[in-house]
C-alpha positions as a Markdown table, in Angstrom:
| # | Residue | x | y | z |
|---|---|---|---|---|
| 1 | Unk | -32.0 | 44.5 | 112.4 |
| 2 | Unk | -35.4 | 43.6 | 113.8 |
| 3 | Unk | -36.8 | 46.5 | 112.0 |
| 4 | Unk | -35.3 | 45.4 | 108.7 |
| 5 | Unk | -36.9 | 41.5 | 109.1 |
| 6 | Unk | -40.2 | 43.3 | 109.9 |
| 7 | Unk | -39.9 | 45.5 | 106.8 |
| 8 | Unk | -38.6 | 42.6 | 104.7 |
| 9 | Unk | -41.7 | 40.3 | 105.8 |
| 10 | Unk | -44.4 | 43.1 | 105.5 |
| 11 | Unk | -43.1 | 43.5 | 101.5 |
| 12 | Unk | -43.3 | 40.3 | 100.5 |
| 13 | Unk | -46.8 | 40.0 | 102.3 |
| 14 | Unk | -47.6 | 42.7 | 100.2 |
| 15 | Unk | -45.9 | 40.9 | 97.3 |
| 16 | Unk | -47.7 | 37.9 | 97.7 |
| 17 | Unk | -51.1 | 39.5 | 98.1 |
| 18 | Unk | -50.7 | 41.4 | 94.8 |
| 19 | Unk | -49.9 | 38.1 | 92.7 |
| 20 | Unk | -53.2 | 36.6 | 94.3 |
| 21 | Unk | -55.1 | 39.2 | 93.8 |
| 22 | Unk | -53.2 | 39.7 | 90.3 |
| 23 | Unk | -53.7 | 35.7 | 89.8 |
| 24 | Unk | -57.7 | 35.9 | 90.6 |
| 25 | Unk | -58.3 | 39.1 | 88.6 |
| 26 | Unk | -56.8 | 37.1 | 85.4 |
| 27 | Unk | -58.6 | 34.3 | 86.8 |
| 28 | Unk | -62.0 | 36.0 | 86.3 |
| 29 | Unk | -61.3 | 37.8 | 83.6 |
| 30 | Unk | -59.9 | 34.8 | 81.3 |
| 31 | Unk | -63.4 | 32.8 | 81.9 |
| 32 | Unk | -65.3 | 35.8 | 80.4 |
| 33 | Unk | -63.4 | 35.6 | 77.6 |
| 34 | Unk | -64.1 | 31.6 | 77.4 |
| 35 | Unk | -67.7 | 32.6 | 77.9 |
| 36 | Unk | -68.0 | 35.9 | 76.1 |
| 37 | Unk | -66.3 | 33.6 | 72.9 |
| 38 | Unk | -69.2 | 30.8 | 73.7 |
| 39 | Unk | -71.9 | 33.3 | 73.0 |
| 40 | Unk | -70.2 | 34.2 | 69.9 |
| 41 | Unk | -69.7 | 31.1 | 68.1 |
| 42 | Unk | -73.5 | 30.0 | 69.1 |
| 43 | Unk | -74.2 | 33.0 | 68.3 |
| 44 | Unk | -72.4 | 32.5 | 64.7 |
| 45 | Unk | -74.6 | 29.5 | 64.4 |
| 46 | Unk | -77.8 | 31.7 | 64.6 |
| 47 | Unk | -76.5 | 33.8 | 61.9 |
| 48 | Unk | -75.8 | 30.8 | 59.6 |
| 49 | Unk | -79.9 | 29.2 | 59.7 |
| 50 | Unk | -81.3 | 32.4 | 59.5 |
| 51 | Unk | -79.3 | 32.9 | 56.1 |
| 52 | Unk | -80.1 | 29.3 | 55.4 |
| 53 | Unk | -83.8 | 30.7 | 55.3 |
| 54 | Unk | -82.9 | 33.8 | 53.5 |
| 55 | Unk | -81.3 | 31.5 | 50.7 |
| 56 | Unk | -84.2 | 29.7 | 50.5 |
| 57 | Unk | -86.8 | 32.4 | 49.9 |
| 58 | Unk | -85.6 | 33.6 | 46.5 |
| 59 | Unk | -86.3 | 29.8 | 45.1 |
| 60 | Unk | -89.3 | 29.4 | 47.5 |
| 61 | Unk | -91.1 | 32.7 | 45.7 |
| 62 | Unk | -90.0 | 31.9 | 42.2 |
| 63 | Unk | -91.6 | 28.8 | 42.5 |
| 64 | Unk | -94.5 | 29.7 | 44.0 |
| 65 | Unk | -95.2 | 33.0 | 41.6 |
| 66 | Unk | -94.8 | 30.8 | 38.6 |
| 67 | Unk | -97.7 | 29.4 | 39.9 |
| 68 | Unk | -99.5 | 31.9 | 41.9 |
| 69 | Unk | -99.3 | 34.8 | 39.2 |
| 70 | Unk | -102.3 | 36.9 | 41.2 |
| 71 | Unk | -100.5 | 37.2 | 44.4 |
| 72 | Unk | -98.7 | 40.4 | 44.1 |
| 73 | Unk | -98.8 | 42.0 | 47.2 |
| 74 | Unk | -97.8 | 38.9 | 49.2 |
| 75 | Unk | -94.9 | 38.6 | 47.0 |
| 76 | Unk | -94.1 | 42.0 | 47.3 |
| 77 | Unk | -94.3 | 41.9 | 51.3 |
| 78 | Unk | -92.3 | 38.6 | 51.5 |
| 79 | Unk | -89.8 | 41.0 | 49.4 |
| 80 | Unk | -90.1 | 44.0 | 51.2 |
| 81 | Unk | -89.6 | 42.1 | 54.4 |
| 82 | Unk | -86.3 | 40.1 | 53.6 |
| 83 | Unk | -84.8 | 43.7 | 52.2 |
| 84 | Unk | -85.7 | 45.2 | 56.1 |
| 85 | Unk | -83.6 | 41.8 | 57.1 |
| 86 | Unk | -80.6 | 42.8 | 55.2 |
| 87 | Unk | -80.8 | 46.4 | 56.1 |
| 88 | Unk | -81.3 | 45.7 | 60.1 |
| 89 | Unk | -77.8 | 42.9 | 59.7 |
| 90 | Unk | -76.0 | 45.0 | 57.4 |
| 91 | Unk | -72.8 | 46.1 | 59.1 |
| 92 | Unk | -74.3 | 45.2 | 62.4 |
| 93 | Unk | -73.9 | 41.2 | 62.8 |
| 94 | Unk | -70.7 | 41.4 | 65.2 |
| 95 | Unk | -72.4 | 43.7 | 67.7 |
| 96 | Unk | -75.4 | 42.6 | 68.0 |
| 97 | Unk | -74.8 | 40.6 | 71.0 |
| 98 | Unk | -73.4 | 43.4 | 73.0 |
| 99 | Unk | -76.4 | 45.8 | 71.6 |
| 100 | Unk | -79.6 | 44.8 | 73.2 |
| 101 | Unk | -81.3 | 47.6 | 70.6 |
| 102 | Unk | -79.7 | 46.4 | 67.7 |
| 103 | Unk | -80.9 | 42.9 | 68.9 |
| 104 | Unk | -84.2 | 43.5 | 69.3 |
| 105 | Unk | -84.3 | 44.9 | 65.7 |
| 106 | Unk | -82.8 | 42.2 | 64.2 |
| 107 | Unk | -85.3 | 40.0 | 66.2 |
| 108 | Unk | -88.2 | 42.2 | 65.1 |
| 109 | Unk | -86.8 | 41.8 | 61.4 |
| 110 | Unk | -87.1 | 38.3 | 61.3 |
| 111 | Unk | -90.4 | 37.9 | 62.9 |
| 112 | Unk | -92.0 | 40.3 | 60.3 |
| 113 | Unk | -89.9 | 38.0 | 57.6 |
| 114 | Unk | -91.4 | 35.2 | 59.6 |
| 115 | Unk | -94.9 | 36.8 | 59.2 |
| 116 | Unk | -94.6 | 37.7 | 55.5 |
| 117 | Unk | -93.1 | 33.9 | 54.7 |
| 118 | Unk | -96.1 | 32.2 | 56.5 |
| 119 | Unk | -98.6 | 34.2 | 54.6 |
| 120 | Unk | -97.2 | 33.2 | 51.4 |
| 121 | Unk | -96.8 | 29.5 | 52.1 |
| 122 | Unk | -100.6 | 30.2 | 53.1 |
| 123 | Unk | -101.5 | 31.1 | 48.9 |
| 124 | Unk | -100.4 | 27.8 | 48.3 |
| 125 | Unk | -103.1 | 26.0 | 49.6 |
| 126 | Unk | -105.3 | 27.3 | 46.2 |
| 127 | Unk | -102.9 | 25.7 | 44.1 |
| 128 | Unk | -103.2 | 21.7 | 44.5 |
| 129 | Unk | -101.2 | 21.5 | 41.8 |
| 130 | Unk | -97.9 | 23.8 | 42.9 |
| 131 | Unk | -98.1 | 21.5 | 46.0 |
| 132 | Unk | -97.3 | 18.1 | 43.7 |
| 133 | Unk | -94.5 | 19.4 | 42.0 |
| 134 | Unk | -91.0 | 17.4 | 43.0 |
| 135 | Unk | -89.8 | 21.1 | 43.1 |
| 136 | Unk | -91.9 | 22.8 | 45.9 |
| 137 | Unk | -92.0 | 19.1 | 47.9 |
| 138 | Unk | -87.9 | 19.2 | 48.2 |
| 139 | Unk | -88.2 | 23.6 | 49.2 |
| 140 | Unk | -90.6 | 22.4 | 51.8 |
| 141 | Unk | -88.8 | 19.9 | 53.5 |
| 142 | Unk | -86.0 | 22.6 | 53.3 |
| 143 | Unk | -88.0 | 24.8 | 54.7 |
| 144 | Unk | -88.9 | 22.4 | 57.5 |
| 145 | Unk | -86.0 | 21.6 | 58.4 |
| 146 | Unk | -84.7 | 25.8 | 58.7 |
| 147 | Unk | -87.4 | 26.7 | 60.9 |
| 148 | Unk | -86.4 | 24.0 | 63.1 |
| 149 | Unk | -83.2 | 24.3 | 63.8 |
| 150 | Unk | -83.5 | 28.0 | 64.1 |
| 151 | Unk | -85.7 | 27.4 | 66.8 |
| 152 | Unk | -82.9 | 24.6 | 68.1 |
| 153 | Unk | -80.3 | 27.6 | 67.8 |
| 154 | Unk | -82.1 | 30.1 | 69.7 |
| 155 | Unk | -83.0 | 28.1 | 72.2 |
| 156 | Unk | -78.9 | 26.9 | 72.4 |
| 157 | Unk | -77.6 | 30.7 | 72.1 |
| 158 | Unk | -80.0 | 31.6 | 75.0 |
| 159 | Unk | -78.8 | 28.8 | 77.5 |
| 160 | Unk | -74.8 | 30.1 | 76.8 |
| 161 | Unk | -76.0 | 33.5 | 76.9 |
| 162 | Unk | -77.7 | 32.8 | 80.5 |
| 163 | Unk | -74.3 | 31.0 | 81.5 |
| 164 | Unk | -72.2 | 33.9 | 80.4 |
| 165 | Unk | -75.1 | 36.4 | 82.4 |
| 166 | Unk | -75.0 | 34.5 | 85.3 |
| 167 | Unk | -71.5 | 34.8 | 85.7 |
| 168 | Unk | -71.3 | 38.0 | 84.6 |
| 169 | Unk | -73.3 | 39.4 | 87.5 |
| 170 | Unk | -71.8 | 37.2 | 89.9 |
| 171 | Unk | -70.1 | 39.5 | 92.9 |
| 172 | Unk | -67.4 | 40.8 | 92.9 |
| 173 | Unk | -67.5 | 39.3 | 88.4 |
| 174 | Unk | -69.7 | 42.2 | 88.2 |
| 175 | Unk | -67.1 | 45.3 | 89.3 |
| 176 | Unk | -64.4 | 43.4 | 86.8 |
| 177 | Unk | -66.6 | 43.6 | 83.5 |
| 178 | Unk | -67.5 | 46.8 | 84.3 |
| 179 | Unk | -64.0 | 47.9 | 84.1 |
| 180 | Unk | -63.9 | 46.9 | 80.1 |
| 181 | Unk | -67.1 | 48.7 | 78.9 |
| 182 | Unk | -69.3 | 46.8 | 76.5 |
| 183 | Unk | -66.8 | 44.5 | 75.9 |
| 184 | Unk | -68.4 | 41.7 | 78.7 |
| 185 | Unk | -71.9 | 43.7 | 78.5 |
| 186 | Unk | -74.7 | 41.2 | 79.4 |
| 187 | Unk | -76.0 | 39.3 | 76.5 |
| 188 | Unk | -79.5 | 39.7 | 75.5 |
| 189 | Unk | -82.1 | 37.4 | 75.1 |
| 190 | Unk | -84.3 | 35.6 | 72.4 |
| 191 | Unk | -88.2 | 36.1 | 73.7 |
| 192 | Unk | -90.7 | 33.7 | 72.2 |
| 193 | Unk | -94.2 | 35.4 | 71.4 |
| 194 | Unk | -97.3 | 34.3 | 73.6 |
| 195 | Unk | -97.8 | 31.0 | 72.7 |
| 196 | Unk | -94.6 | 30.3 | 70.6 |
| 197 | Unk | -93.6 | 27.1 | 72.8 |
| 198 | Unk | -92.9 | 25.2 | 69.2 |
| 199 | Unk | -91.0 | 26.3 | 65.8 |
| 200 | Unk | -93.5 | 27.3 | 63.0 |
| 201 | Unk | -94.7 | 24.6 | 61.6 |
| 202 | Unk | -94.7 | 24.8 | 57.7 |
| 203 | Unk | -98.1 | 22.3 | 56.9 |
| 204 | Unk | -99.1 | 22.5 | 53.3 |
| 205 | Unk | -102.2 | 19.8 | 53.8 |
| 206 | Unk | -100.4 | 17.2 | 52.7 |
């Protein structure tokens, strides 16, 4: 009879130690999710400024090459370089997170749109009067405001992204993600160039 109570109390020790453990492996593994789905909608909010700014560019270079006619090869650079945009997001956009080389590229992407977009808005300064119009004035306070807030967003996806990282490689967090693959891989980073502590500012001398 003994024997039986002893069995009895040894299974439902056993019993009980598998719905805790159970209870704190669904623990952990429902706050990736909350976190892995943080990343994602910031990271949705990357993905909507920087197509604010490719909106903008096909307006922004029509109104600048009706005025600039001579400036050919920064047009077709600012061209060439949203096309390398669309080819780098194309079919991509929902793993980018969980690809730290597909991230990179997209980053790279945009810095050499970045790049191409400043030396255009640069032509403007020979055209005084491209700079009056009501037209250009309203794409430039357009413009402003993009390049800010994709700075703001950036900056936002990066601080979720640390949370998410954080607890990601928390012990024993770590061994659990593993488990699923790329499905909780760390999230990667956006890295500011040497000296980039502000957005670009977009300054037409006026």
């Amino acid at each position: 009879m003994k024997t039986k109570w002893y069995l009895l109390g040894c299974l439902g020790i056993l019993v009980v130690g598998v719905l805790v453990v159970g209870l704190s492996l669904a623990g952990v593994y429902n706050r990736l999710v909350r976190l892995d789905q943080a990343v994602q909608a910031q990271w949705g909010q990357v993905e909507n400024v920087y197509q604010r700014r490719m909106d903008l560019i096909p307006n922004l270079v029509a109104t600048v090459k009706g005025a600039a006619k001579f400036e050919k090869s920064t047009f077709t650079a600012v061209a060439e370089a949203r096309a390398k945009v669309g080819q780098v997001t194309s079919g991509q956009m929902q793993n980018l997170i969980n690809n730290p080389a597909a991230f990179r590229k997209f980053e790279q992407a945009q810095a050499g749109l970045s790049s191409a977009l400043s030396r255009l808005l640069v032509t403007v300064e020979r055209y005084p009067d491209l700079k009056a119009t009501q037209n250009f004035q309203d794409l430039q306070a357009q413009l402003e405001g993009t390049e800010n807030r994709i700075a703001v967003e950036r900056m936002r996806y990066n601080e979720i992204a640390r949370s998410f990282n954080t607890y990601r490689e928390s012990f024993p967090t770590n061994l659990i993600a593993g488990f699923f693959g790329t499905k909780f891989a760390p999230k990667p980073y956006f890295k500011a160039k040497t000296g980039a502590a502000t957005p670009p500012k977009v300054d037409f001398g006026q």
